[in-house]
C-alpha positions, 0 to 999 in steps of 0.5 A: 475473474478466478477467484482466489478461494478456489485457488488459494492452496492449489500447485502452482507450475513449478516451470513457470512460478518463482520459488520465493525465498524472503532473505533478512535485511533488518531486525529488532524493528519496533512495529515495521508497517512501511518501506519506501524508497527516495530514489536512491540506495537506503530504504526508509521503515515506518514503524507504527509507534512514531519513528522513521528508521533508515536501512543503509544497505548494511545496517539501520542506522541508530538515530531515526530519521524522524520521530514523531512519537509525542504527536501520534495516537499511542496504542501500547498494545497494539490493539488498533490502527493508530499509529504512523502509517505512510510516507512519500518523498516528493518526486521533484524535490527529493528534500520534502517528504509528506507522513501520514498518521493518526494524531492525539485527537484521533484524525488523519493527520497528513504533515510535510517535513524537510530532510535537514543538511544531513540526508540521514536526518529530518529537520524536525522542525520544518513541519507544515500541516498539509491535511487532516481529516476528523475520523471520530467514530472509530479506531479503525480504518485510516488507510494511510498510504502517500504515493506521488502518482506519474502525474506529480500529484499526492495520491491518498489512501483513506478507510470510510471511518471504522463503523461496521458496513459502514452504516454512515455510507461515507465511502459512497458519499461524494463530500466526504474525505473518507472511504476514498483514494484522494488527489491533491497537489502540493507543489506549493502549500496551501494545497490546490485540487487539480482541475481534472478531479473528478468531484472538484474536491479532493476526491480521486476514486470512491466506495473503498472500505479501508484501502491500506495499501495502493502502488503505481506501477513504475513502467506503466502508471497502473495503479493497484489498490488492495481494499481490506474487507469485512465478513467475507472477501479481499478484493484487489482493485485496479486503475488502468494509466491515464485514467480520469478518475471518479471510479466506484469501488462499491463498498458497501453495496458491494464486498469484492464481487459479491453483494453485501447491503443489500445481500442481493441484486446490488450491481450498478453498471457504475461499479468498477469491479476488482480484478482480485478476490480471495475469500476468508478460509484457512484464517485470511483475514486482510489483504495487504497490496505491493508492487508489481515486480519491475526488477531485473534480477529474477525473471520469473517474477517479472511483471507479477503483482505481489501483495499478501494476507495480514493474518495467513502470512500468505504472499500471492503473485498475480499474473496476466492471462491472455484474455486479460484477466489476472489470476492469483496464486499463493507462491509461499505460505510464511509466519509472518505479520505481513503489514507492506511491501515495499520496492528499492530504487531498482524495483526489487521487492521487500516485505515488513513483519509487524510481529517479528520486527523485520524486512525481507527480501523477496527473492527467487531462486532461479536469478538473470544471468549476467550477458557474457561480453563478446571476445574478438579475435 
């Protein structure tokens, strides 16, 4: 694995690397941390105070689609990972969608509300509680992505509680919801637990310190999974398609690919190591995940997994070597707060600014050229 610290600054092929322009899409937003699609052409933005606001292509629509305000943990100054945090649409009906936030009491809270007559409004009184999750040590570490995995299944992301090196090892236990990725199904409510999870419970995968943002590749199912870590190194997790769950991410033994407690001959064959690592210089400090670019405007992108660095404004785009392995550049240095990527309904990528209040458009500069239609004679 090429570690990023080596790498973080270095040229990238001008020939091969896409010249990465972020275009303006939406302004004036309150704490933007989520874009999601429902299929089709608005993108749906999480802001972290309680309200889900609808990009129409052309505008965000002054009525938000959702406001949850009065049930969210307020956090005035911005100071913690309180707030409203991740959000998905039901992949069979597109009329339920599933949010996922840390409630008044301080615990993950996961609800499911139905979109109302009007598609641009959420019924908001429809609400179902689909899970919650005590997380009574800390204010930090809550995860807080929802993404319906190629399977149909709910999968998510949950932090191991907040505590320094998570001295309660909640994320290596098992019987514990937290420092995991977790698999549910809600095709009906009560929830059910698949059959094939790996520990007959919610669990999907563990050993994951605060695993903030995760995506599935729309072609192939891969799942990608950016784990934020603590003194030293970011790491970026991967979950091949067709996987039967149960993977060890490490934490705490492990932070990235280097030991961590103990400080030394930590490794067990049992661990899954990230394909992508960079380490704390020049201000890095969280690593952010996106989506590997499935678009068909921009060719020098495609197939490139983007994800960022919450405090350097740094977006990275990781490509596949012939051996295998996945090497990670720094394609453009920017000052944004980078909270989450995001894919519209043709895979085009977006990125939220959580101190600017704005959503970009990831783009190239070299675009596909439009086929020329064959004229007979």
């Amino acid at each position: 694995m090429k570690s990023l610290f080596m790498i973080f600054f270095c040229a990238t092929a001008a020939s091969a690397q896409p010249n990465l322009t972020l275009v303006p899409v939406a302004s004036e937003l309150e704490q933007p941390v989520g874009i999601v699609t429902a299929g089709d052409s608005r993108l749906f933005i999480i802001e972290k105070p309680g309200r889900i606001v609808i990009y129409d292509g052309t505008q965000v629509l002054p009525v938000p689609f959702l406001d949850v305000h009065t049930q969210v943990f307020p956090d005035p100054d911005g100071d913690s990972e309180h707030g409203l945090l991740g959000l998905a649409f039901d992949r069979v009906d597109r009329r339920f969608f599933y949010v996922d936030y840390v409630d008044l009491g301080g615990d993950i809270t996961i609800d499911r509300y139905q979109v109302s007559a009007d598609p641009n409004l959420a019924d908001p009184n429809s609400e179902t509680l689909v899970l919650k999750i005590p997380h009574p040590a800390s204010s930090r570490h809550y995860g807080g992505q929802l993404q319906f995995g190629p399977d149909g299944y709910l999968y998510i992301s949950v932090g191991d509680g907040g505590k320094t090196g998570d001295v309660d090892g909640n994320a290596q236990n098992v019987n514990v919801l937290l420092g995991k990725i977790l698999r549910i199904d809600v095709s009906s409510l009560p929830y059910s637990i698949p059959p094939s999870n790996p520990f007959d419970n919610e669990v999907w995968s563990i050993g994951l310190r605060n695993p903030w943002r995760f995506s599935f590749d729309r072609i192939t199912g891969d799942m990608w999974i950016a784990d934020v870590g603590q003194n030293d190194w970011e790491e970026v997790d991967f979950q091949p398609a067709g996987s039967v769950g149960g993977q060890n991410y490490g934490w705490h033994m492990m932070e990235g690919d280097h030991c961590f407690s103990p400080s030394f001959d930590c490794e067990q064959d049992s661990f899954t190591m990230p394909v992508l690592e960079y380490g704390h210089i020049f201000g890095a400090c969280s690593v952010i995940g996106g989506y590997r670019y499935r678009g068909a405007r921009y060719p020098r992108m495609a197939g490139m997994y983007f994800y960022g660095d919450f405090c350097t404004g740094t977006i990275f785009g990781a490509t596949q070597l012939d051996d295998g392995q996945w090497d990670g550049e720094a394609l453009r240095t920017t000052t944004l707060m980078i909270t989450s990527f995001g894919e519209d309904q043709n895979g085009e990528l977006y990125v939220a600014d959580l101190k600017g209040g704005g959503i970009f458009h990831i783009t190239d500069s070299v675009e596909a050229q439009p086929r020329r239609r064959a004229v007979g004679k």
